[in-house]
matplotlib code that plots the C-alpha trace (Angstrom):
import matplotlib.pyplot as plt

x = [-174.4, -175.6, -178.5, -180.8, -180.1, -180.0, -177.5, -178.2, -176.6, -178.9, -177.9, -180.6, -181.7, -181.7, -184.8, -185.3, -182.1, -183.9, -187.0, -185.0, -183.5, -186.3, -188.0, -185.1, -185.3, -188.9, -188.5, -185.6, -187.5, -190.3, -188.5, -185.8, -182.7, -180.8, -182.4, -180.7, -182.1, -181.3, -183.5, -186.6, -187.0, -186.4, -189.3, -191.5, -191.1, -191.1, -194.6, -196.7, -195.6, -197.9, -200.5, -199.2, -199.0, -202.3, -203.8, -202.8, -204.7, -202.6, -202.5, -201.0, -198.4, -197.6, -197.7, -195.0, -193.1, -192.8, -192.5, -189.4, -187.5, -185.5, -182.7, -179.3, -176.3, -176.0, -174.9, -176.4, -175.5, -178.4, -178.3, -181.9, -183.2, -184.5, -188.2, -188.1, -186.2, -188.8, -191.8, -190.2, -189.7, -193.0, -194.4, -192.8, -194.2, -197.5, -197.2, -195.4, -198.3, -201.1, -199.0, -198.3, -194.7, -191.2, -190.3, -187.3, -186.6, -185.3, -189.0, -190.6, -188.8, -189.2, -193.1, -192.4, -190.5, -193.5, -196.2, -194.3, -194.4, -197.9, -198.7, -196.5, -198.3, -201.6, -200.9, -199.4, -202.3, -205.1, -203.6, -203.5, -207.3, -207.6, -208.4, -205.9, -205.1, -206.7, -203.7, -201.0, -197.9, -197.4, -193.5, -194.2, -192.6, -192.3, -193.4, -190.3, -190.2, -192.9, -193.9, -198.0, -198.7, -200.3, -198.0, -198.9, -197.8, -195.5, -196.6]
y = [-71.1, -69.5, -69.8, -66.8, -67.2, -69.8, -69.7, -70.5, -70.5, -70.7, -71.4, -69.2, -68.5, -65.6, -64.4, -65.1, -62.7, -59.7, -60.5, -60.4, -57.1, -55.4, -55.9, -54.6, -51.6, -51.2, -51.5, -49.4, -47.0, -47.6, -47.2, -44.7, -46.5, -49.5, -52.7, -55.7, -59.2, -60.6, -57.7, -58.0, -61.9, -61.3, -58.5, -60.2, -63.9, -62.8, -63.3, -63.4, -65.7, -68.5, -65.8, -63.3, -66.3, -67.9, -64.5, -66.0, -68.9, -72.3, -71.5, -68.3, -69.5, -72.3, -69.8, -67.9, -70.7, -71.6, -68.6, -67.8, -70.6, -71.0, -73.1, -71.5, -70.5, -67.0, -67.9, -65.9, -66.3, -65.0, -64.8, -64.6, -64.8, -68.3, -67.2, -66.1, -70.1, -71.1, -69.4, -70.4, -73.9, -73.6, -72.0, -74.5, -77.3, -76.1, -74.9, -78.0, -80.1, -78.4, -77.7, -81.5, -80.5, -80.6, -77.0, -75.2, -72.8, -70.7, -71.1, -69.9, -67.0, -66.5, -66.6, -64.7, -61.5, -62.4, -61.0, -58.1, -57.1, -57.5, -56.0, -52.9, -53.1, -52.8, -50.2, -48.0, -48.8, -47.9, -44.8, -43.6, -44.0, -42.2, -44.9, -44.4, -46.8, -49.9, -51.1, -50.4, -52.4, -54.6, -53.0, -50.2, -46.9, -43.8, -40.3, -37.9, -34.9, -32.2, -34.4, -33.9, -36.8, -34.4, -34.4, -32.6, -34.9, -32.8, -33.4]
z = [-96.7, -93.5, -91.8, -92.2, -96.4, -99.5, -102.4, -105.8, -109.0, -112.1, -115.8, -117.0, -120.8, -122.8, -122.2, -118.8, -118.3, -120.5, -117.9, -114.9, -115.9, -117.3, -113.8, -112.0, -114.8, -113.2, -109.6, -109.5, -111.5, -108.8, -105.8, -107.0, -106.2, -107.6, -106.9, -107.5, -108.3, -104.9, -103.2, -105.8, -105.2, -101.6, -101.6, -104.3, -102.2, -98.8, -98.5, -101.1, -104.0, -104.3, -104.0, -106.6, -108.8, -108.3, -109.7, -113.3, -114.7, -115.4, -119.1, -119.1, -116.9, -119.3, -121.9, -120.2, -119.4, -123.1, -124.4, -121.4, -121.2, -118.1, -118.8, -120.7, -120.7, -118.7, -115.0, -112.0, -108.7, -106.1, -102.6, -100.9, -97.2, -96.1, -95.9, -99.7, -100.5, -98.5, -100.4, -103.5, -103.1, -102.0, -104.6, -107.1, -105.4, -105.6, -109.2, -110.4, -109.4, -111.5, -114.1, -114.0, -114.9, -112.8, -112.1, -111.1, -108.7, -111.8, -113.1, -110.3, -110.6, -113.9, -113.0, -110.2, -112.1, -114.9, -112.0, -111.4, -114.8, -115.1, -112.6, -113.6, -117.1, -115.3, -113.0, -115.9, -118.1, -114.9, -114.2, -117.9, -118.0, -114.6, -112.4, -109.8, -107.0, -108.4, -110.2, -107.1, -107.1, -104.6, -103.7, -101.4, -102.8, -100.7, -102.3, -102.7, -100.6, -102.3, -104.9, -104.2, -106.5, -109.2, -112.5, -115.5, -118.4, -121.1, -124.7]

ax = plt.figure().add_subplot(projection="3d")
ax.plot(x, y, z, "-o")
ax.set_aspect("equal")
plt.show()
């Protein structure tokens, strides 16, 4: 294990997989080009995880966490930078604590990807009412050459 990253390998559930790659599904639809699950915890963690999460209320984290469990039988391997580790570990300290419950680093992630989607849901919904720019994801996407940001929808 160098230096600049951390290594894990997670047993993770099920469910917990479909999460992981319907948020890859989304930022790589986002971003326009492949993601992979290393990049979106290193660009979801690098900064801003105990934040992102604190935006949800202790219940509807241990909602999620009941209704995703972590623990299973599909084994990842994921390679991330130190600083998003670091956040993480971090993150599940913090979370572990007032949810009075030992956490994994494979739950914090799963909270982690369960932001993302949110968020995504939100921004989707905001824009389909017209409110634009309120619901803005948190992954910085570029606009493509000539695209003016005015689409008429096809129906």
């Amino acid at each position: 294990m160098s230096g600049d990253s951390r290594d894990y390998s997670l047993d993770i559930s099920e469910y917990l997989f479909r999460l992981t790659t319907e948020s890859l599904r989304l930022l790589s639809n986002e971003t326009k080009c492949y993601q992979s699950l290393a990049s979106m915890v290193d660009k979801l963690a690098e900064s801003r995880v105990s934040h992102a999460l604190a935006q949800h209320d202790l219940e509807t984290l241990r909602e999620h966490l009941s209704k995703i469990p972590t623990n299973g039988s599909i084994r990842i391997h994921l390679k991330i930078t130190k600083t998003s580790a670091d956040n993480l570990l971090e993150a599940k300290q913090r979370l572990s604590e007032e949810l009075c419950s030992d956490l994994t680093v494979a739950d914090a992630i799963s909270m982690l990807l369960f932001n993302y989607v949110v968020e995504q849901s939100a921004s989707k919904l905001l824009s389909k009412m017209g409110i634009e720019g309120a619901g803005e994801s948190s992954v910085a996407v570029e606009n493509q050459p000539g695209d003016s940001g005015n689409v008429v929808p096809l129906k």
